[in-house]
N, C-alpha and C positions, 0 to 999 in steps of 0.2 A: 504494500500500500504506500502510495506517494507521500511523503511527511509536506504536513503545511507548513511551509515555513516563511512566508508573507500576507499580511492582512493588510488590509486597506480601511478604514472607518470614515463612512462621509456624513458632513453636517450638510444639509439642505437648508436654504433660506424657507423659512415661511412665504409662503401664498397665499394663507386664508388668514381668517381671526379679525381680531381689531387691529392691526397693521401689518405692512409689508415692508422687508426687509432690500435695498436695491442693491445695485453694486455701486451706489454714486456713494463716496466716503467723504463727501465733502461736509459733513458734520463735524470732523476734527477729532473722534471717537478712532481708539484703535482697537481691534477687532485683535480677538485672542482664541486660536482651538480650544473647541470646549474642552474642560479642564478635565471631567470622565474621562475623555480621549487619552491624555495626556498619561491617568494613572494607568487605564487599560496598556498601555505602550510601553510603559516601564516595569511594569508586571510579567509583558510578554516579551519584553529585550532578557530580562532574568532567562528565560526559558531560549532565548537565542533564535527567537523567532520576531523578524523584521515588522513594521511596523509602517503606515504612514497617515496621515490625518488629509482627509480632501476637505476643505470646510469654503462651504459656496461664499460664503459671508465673510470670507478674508482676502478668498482669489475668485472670484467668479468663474464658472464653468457652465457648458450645457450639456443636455443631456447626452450628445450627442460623443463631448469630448470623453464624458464619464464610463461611456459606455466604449470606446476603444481602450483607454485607462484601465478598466480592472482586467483586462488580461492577464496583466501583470501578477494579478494576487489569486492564491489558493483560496481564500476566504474573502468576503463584503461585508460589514456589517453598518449597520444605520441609526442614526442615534433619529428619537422621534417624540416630539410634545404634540401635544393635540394640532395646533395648528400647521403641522406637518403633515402630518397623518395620508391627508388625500395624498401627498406628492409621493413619498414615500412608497406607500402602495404601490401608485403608477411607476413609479422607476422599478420597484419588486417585478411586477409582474415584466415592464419589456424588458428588464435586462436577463430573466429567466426564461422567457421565448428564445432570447440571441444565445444566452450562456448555461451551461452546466455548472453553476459554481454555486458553492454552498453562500444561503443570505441568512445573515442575522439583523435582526431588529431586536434594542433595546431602548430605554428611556423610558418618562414620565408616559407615554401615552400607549405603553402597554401592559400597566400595571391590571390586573385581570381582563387583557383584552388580548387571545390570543386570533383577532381576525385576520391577521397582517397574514398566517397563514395558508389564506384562500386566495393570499394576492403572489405567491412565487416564493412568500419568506420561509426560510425549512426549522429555522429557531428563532424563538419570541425570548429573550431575556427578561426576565419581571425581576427589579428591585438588584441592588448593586451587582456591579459586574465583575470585582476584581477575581472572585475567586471561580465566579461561575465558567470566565473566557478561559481559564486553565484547563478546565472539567472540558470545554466544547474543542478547545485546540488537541488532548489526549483521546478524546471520544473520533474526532476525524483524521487521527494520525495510530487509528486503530489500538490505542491502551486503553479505552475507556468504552463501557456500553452505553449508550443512551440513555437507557434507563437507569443509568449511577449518577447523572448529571443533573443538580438541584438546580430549584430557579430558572426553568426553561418549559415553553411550551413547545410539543412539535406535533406532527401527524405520523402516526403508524396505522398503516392498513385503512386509510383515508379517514379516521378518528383522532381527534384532539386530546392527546396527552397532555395535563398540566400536572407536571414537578413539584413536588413537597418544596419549599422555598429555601433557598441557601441559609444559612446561619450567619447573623452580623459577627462580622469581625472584632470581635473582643477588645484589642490591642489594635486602636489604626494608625500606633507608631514603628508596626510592623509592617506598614505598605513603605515601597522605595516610594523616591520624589516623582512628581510627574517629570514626565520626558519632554522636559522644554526645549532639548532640539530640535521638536517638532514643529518648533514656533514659527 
């Protein structure tokens, strides 16, 4: 079995809600990958497995660039707040038409909501990530059964599995620093 050994994590601007996010930066705000990102990355630099942040909201992208871009990664995964949600989807589902490549979806807007699954996503992360993206990177580099990995919704035999939830981290002076190279 192939080891994963590059992930990709992209932030998407919002579309919907009470505003919309542009690529005009002329507000004088400077835009930083989101910080989850950053711990997920140094979590997975430990494990020796490459990392990179696409985040619409610092470099602007389209769909289009996004979708020759993950070539590059064994893994995609998508941070997602409600006001996401639609877009998120839509990219799930056409970058799962063009590609075989495992997507994950995490964030605030899948906390008991495993629908992102109906739209091409293969795991719904519910509630922190640090320990759970270990469990999903050992589970597709064949050390790990699915069903050992908390905190994750998936589909088996076209059924919605939801995961017993991960355990908070006791001690979160045991996470390394985020991965501010990423910046």
């Amino acid at each position: 079995m192939k080891k994963n050994n590059k992930i990709g994590f992209v932030y998407l601007i919002p579309t919907s809600g009470e505003f919309q996010i542009t690529n005009d930066l002329g507000y004088n705000i400077q835009r930083r990958p989101q910080l989850g990102f950053q711990y997920l990355c140094s979590i997975l630099k430990q494990r020796n497995v490459e990392t990179d942040i696409l985040d619409q909201s610092i470099s602007f992208f389209s769909f289009d660039w996004l979708l020759g871009k993950i070539r590059e990664y064994d893994i995609i995964g998508f941070y997602c707040s409600d006001c996401q949600e639609e877009k998120v989807k839509s990219y799930c589902k056409k970058i799962k038409e063009k590609y075989d490549i495992p997507i994950l979806v995490g964030g605030p807007s899948t906390m008991a909501n495993p629908s992102f699954l109906d739209y091409g996503c293969d795991i719904v992360v519910h509630g922190e990530g640090e320990v759970t993206i270990q469990q999903i990177v050992e589970y597709y580099n064949g050390e790990r059964k699915i069903e050992e990995v908390k905190g994750i919704s998936y589909k088996k035999n076209s059924k919605i599995i939801v995961a017993p939830p991960q355990e908070l981290i006791k001690n979160l002076d045991e996470l390394p620093f985020p991965e501010r190279a990423k910046i």
